[in-house]
MIDO-497786 format. One record per residue (C-alpha): residue in three letters; residue number from 1; x, y, z. Coordinates in Angstrom, 1 decimal. Layout:
N
REC,resn,resi,xx,yy,zz
REC,ALA,NUM,X,Y,Z
...
END
This chain:
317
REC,resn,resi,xx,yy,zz
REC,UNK,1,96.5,104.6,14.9
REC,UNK,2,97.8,102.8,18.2
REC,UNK,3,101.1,104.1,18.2
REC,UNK,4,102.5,101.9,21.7
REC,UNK,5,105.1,100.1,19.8
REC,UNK,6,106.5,103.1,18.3
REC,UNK,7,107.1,104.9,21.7
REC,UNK,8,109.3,102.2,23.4
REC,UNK,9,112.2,103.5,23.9
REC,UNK,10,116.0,101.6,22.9
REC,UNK,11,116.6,101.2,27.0
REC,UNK,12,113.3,98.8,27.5
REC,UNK,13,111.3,101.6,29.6
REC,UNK,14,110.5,105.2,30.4
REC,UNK,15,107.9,107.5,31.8
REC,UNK,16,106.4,110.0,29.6
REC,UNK,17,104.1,112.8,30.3
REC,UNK,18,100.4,112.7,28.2
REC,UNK,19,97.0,113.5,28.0
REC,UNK,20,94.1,111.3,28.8
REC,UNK,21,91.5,111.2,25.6
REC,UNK,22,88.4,109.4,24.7
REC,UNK,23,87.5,108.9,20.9
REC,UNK,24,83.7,107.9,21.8
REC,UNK,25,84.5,103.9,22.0
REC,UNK,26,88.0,103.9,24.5
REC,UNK,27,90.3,106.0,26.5
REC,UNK,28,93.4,106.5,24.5
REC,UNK,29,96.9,108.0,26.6
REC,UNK,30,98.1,110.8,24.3
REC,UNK,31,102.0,111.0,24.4
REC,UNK,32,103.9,113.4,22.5
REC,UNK,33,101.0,113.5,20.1
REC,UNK,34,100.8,109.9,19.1
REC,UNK,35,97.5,108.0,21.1
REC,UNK,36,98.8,105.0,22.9
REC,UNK,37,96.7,101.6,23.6
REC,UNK,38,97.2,101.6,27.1
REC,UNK,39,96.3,99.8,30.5
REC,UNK,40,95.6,101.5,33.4
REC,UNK,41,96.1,101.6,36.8
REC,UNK,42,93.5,99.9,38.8
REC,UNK,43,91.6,102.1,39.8
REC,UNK,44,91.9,104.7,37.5
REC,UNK,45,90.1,107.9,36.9
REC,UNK,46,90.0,109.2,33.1
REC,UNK,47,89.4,112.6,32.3
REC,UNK,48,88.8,114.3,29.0
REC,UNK,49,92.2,116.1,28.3
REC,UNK,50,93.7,115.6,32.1
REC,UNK,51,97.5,115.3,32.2
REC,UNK,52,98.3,111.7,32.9
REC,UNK,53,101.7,109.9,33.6
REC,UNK,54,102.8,106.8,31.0
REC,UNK,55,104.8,104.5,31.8
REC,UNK,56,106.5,102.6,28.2
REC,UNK,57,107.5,99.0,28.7
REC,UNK,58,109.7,97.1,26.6
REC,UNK,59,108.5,93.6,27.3
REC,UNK,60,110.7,91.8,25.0
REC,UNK,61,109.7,89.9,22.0
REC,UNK,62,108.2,92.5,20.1
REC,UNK,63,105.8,92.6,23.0
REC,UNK,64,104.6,96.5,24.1
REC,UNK,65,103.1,97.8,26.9
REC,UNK,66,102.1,101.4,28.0
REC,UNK,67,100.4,102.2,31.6
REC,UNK,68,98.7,104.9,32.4
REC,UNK,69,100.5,105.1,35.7
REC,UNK,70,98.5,107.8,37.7
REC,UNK,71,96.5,111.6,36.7
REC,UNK,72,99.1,114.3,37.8
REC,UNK,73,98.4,118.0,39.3
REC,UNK,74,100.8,120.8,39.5
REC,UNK,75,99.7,120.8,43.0
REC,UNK,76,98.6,118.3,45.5
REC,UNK,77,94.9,118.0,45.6
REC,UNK,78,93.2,119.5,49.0
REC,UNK,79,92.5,117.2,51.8
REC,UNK,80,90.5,119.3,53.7
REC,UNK,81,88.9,123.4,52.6
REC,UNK,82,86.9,125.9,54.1
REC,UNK,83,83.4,126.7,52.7
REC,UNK,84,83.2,130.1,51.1
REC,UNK,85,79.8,130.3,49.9
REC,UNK,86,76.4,128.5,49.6
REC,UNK,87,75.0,128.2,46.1
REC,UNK,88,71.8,127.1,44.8
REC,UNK,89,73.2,123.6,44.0
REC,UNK,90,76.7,123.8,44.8
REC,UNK,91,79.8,124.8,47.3
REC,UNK,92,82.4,127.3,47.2
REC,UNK,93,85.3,126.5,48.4
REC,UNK,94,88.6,127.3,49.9
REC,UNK,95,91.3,124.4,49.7
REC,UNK,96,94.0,123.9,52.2
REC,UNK,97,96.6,124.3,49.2
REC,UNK,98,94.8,128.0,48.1
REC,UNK,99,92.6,127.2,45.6
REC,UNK,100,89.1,128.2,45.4
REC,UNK,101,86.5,125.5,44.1
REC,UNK,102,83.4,124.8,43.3
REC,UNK,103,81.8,121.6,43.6
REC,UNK,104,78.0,119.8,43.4
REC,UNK,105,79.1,116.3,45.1
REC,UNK,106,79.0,116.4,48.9
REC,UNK,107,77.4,114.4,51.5
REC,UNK,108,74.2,115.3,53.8
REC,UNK,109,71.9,118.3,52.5
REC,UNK,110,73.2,121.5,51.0
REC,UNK,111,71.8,123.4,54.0
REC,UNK,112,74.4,121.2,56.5
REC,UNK,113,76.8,123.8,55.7
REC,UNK,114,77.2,127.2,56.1
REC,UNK,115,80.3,129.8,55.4
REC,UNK,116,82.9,129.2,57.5
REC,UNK,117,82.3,125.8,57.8
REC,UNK,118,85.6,123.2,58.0
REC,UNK,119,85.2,120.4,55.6
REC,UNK,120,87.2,117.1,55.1
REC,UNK,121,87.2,116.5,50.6
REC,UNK,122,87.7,113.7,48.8
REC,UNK,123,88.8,114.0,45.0
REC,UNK,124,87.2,111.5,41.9
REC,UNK,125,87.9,112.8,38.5
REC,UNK,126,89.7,116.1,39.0
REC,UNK,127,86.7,117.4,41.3
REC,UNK,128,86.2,117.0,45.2
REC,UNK,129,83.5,115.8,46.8
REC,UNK,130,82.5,117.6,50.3
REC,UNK,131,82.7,114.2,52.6
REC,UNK,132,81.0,116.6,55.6
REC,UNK,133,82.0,118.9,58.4
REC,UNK,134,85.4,118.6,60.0
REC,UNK,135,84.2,118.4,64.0
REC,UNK,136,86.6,120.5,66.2
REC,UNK,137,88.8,118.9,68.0
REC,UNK,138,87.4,119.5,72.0
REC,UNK,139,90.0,119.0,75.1
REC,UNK,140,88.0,117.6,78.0
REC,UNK,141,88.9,119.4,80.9
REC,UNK,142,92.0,117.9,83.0
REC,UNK,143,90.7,115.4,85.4
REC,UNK,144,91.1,116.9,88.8
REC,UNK,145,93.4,115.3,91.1
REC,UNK,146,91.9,113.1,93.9
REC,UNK,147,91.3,114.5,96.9
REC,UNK,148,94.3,113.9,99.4
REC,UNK,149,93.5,111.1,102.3
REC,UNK,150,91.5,112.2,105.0
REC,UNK,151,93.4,113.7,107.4
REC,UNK,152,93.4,110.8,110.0
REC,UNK,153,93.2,113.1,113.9
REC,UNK,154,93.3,110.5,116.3
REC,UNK,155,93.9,106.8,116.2
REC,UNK,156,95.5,104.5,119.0
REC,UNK,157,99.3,102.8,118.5
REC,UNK,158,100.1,99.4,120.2
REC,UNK,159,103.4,98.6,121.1
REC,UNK,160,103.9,94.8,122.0
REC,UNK,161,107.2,94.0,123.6
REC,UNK,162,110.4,92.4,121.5
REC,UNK,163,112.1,91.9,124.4
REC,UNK,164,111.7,91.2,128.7
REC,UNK,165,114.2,90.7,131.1
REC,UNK,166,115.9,90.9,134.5
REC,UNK,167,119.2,93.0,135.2
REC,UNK,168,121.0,92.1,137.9
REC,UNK,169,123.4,89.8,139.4
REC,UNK,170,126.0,91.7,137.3
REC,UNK,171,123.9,91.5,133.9
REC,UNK,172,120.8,90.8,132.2
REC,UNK,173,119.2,87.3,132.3
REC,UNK,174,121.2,85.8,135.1
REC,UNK,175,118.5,85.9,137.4
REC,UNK,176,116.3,82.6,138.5
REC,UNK,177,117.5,81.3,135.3
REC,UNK,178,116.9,83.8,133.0
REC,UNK,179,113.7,83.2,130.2
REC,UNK,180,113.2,87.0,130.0
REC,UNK,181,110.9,87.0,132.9
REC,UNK,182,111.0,90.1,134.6
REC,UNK,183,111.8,90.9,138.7
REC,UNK,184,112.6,93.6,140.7
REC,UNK,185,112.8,94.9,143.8
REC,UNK,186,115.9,93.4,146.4
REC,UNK,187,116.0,90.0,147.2
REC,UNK,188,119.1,88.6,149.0
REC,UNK,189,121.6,91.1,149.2
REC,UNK,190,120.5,91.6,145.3
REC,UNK,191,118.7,94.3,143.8
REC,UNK,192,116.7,93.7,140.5
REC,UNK,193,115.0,95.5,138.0
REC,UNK,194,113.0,94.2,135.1
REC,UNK,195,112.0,96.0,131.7
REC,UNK,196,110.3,95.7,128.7
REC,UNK,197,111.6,96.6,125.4
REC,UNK,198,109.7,97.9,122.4
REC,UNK,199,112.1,98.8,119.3
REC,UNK,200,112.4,101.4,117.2
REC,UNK,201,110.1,104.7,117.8
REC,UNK,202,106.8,104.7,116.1
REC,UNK,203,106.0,107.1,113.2
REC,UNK,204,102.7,106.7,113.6
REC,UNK,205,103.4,108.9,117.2
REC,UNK,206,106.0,111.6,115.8
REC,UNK,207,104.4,115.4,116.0
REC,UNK,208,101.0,113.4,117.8
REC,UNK,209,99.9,114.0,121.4
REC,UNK,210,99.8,111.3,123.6
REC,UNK,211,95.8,110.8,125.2
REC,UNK,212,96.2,108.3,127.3
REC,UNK,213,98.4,105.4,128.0
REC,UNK,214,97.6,101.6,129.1
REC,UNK,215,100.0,98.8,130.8
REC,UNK,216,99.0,95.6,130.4
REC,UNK,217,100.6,93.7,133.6
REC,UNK,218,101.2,90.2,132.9
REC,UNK,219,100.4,87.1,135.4
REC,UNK,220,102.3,87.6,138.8
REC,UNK,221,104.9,84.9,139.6
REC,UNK,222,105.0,83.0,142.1
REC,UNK,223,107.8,84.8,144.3
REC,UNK,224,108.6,86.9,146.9
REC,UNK,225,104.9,87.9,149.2
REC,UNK,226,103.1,86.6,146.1
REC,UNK,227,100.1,85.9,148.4
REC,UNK,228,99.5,89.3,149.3
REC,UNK,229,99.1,92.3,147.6
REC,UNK,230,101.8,94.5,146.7
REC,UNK,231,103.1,97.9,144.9
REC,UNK,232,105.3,97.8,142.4
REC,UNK,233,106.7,101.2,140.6
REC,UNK,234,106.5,101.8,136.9
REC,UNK,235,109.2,103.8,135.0
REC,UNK,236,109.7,105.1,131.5
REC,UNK,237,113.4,104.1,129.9
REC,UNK,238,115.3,105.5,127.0
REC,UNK,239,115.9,101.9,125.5
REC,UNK,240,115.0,100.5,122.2
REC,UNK,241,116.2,97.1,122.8
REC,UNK,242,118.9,95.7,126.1
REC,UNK,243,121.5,97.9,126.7
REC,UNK,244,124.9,96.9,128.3
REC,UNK,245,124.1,97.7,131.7
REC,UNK,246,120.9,98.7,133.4
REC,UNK,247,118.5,100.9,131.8
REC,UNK,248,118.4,104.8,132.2
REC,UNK,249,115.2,105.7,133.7
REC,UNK,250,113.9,109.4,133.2
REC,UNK,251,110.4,109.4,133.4
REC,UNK,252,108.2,108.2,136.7
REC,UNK,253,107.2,106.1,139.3
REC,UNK,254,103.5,105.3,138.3
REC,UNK,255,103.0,103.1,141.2
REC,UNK,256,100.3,100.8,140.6
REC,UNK,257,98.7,98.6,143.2
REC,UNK,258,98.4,95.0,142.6
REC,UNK,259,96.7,91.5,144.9
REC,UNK,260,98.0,88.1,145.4
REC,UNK,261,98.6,86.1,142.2
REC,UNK,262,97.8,89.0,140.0
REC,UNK,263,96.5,87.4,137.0
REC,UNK,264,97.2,89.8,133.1
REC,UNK,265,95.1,93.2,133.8
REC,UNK,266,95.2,96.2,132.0
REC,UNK,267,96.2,99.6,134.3
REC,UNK,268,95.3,103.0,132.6
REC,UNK,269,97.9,105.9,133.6
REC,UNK,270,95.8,108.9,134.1
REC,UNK,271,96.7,111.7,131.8
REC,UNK,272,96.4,113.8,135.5
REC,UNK,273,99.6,112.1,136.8
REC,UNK,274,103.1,114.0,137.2
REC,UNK,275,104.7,111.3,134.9
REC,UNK,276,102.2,110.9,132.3
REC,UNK,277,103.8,113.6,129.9
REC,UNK,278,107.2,112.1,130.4
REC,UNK,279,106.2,108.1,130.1
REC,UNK,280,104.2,109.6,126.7
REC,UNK,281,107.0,111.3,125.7
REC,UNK,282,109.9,108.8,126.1
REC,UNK,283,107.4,106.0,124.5
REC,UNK,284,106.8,108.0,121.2
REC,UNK,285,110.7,108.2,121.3
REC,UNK,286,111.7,104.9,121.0
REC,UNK,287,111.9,104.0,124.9
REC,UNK,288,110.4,101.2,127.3
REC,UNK,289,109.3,100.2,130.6
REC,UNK,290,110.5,99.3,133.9
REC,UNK,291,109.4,98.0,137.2
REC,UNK,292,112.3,99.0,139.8
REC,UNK,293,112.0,99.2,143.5
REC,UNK,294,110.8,96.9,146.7
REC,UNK,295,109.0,95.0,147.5
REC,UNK,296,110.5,92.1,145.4
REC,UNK,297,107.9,90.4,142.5
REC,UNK,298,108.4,88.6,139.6
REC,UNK,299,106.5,88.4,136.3
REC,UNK,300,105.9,86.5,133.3
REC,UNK,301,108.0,86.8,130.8
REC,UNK,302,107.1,87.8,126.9
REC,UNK,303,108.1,84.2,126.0
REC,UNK,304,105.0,83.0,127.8
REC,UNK,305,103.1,85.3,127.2
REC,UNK,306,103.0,87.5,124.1
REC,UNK,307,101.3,90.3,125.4
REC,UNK,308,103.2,90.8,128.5
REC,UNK,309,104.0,94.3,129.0
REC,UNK,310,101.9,95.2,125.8
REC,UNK,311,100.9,99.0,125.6
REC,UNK,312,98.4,101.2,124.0
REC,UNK,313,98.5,104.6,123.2
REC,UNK,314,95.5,107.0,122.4
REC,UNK,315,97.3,109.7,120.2
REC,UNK,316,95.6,112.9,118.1
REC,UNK,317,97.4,115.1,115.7
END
């Protein structure tokens, strides 16, 4: 009755279309009408009369072979349906590739589902089983940007000084041997100014108003009246760092008053003051500060002293 041999073809192999059938005792593959002793792919799913796909083997030495290969549909099965209607005992069905079918395997209880329902299937033997309800597929709502910084509406901007020094005696840093310490006033036929130099203009300050402005004067040198007290006159300059000759002063004097051997003190420049708009002004730009005018005084230098000529401006937006 096994008719395996008789099938191979002359070329060592082919794939033949058949039937799967079982005689009571074994599954048989059916192939052009002759029932073939065949192994099957692992796993394999027979079912009475379903088309199957045979591969014949030529395996040399009068050996045979015939594999049942796979089942095979005219269409592919459904991965997923819609339920139709709720039975009794069973589902009704719509498949993704339009068929309608009706099925008593699923998962859960028959009252899980309802018309309408999407389901995910799973196919065993030619019929699908209803794995359970296809959950929709929910967008969480965009995540909302973070709030933009605080808008920051005051704040206060240092500006330590990069550079001091003396002009005079026909440039900068010729006078009483130079170190960036800072004179002015006239002094032998000689007149001297000194300024402080802060870099470039602060962007911290740009479109900001300028609420009050503090001078730190550094330690009074030992020159000129030192032992009494003196005045000397404070000006705004348009410098970011030593220019060739002296430095163009545009806003000012702020005179401030100061005693023998001044030691570093701090000198507020009241808002109220004619120059206070201009010295803000020429600051936030980029400029400096100068001490021109008698009586003659010297002070120390940034190089001694870090914070000489250091000032701090209360700004709001």
């Amino acid at each position: 009755m096994d008719s395996t041999l008789a099938s191979i073809p002359a070329d060592g192999f082919s794939v033949r279309l058949g039937t799967a059938w079982h005689d009571g005792t074994r599954w048989w593959a059916v192939v052009g009408g002759n029932p073939l002793g065949a192994r099957w792919a692992d796993p394999a799913q027979a079912v009475q009369g379903a088309n199957i796909l045979v591969g014949i083997i030529n395996e040399g030495r009068g050996q045979s072979s015939a594999v049942v290969l796979s089942g095979v549909t005219d269409q592919p099965r459904s991965s997923s349906g819609q339920i139709m209607a709720v039975g009794v005992v069973e589902l009704v069905l719509s498949g993704d590739n339009g068929g309608v079918y009706a099925t008593k395997r699923y998962l859960g209880a028959l009252s899980d589902y309802a018309v309408g329902d999407p389901v995910q299937l799973i196919w065993t033997m030619g019929v699908p089983t209803v794995l359970g309800k296809i959950g929709e597929v929910t967008t969480p709502p965009p995540v909302p940007p973070p709030p933009p910084p605080p808008v920051v509406a005051s704040g206060t901007e240092v500006l330590t000084a990069t550079a001091s020094d003396t002009f005079g005696v026909g440039g900068w840093g010729r006078w009483a041997g130079g170190g960036e310490k800072v004179y002015s006033g006239s002094y032998g036929g000689y007149t001297l100014t000194g300024s402080f130099f802060y870099g470039a203009p602060r962007p911290a300050l740009q479109g900001k108003t300028v609420t009050a402005i503090r001078f730190r004067v550094p330690q009074r040198l030992a020159v000129g009246s030192y032992n009494s007290g003196a005045t000397i006159h404070l000006y705004a300059h348009t410098s970011q760092a030593r220019p060739a000759g002296d430095v163009n002063r545009v806003a000012g004097p702020f005179d401030i008053s100061v005693v023998a051997g001044q030691q570093p003190s701090w000198v507020n420049i009241p808002n109220a003051h004619p120059a206070f708009n201009g010295i803000a002004a020429t600051l936030a730009a980029g400029g400096g500060v100068s001490l021109a005018g008698d009586p003659y005084t010297g002070w120390t230098s940034r190089l001694s002293d870090p914070l000489a000529g250091q000032i701090e401006l209360d700004w709001s937006a």
